[in-house]
N, C-alpha and C positions, 0 to 999 in steps of 0.2 A: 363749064359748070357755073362760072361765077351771070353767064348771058341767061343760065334757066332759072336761075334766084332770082336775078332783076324780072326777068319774065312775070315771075309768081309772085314776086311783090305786086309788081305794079296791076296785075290781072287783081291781086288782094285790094290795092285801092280803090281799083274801079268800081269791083264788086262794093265793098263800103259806103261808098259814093249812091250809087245806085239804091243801097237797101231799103231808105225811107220812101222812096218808088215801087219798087219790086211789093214791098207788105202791104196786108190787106187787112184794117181792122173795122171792127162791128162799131156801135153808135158808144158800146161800154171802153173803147180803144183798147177789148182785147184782141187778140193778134189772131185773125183765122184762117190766114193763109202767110206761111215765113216768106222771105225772101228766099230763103235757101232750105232744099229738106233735106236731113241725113241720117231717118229715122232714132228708133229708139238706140239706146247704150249697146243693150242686149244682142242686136240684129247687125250694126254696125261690124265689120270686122278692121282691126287696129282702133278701136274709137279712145282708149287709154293714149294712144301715140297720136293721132290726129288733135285731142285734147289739148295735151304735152304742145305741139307742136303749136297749134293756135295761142296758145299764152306766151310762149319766149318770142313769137313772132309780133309779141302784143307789147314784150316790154319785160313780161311779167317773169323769175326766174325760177318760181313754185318754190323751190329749195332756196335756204339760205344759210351758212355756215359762218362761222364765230367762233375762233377758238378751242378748233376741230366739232363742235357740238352743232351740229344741220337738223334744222325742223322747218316745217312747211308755214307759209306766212300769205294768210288767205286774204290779209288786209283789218281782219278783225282784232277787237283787245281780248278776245277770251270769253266774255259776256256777250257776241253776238252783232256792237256798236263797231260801224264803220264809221273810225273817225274822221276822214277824210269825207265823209260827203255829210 
């Protein structure tokens, strides 16, 4: 189990690595061909868990609890402002 995680990491980094290759943008640097396509939400089946799975694998824990009280922390203050960047 622990050889198919490294596997799919490291297959995660390459891919990564790769993606400012892979994409293909117009003269506006919008994006008209992704690196990777995996349609819309709607069409996807598990796109909620593949989602999920791409952010904890990112770092990110979506949920966060304090004092038994757990809400979702999208990185914003409320207003919209990422403070962080």
């Amino acid at each position: 189990m622990q050889t198919e995680w490294f596997i799919l990491r490291l297959l995660g980094t390459i891919l990564v690595s790769l993606v400012p290759t892979l994409v293909q943008r117009d003269n506006s640097n919008k994006i008209i061909k992704p690196a990777v396509a995996m349609g819309h939400y709607s069409n996807v089946n598990n796109a909620k868990d593949i989602l999920a799975a791409l952010f904890m694998q990112a770092g990110n824990p979506i949920v966060k609890e304090a004092n038994g009280v757990f809400w979702f922390d999208f990185g914003f203050d409320g207003r919209g402002i990422f403070p962080q960047f």
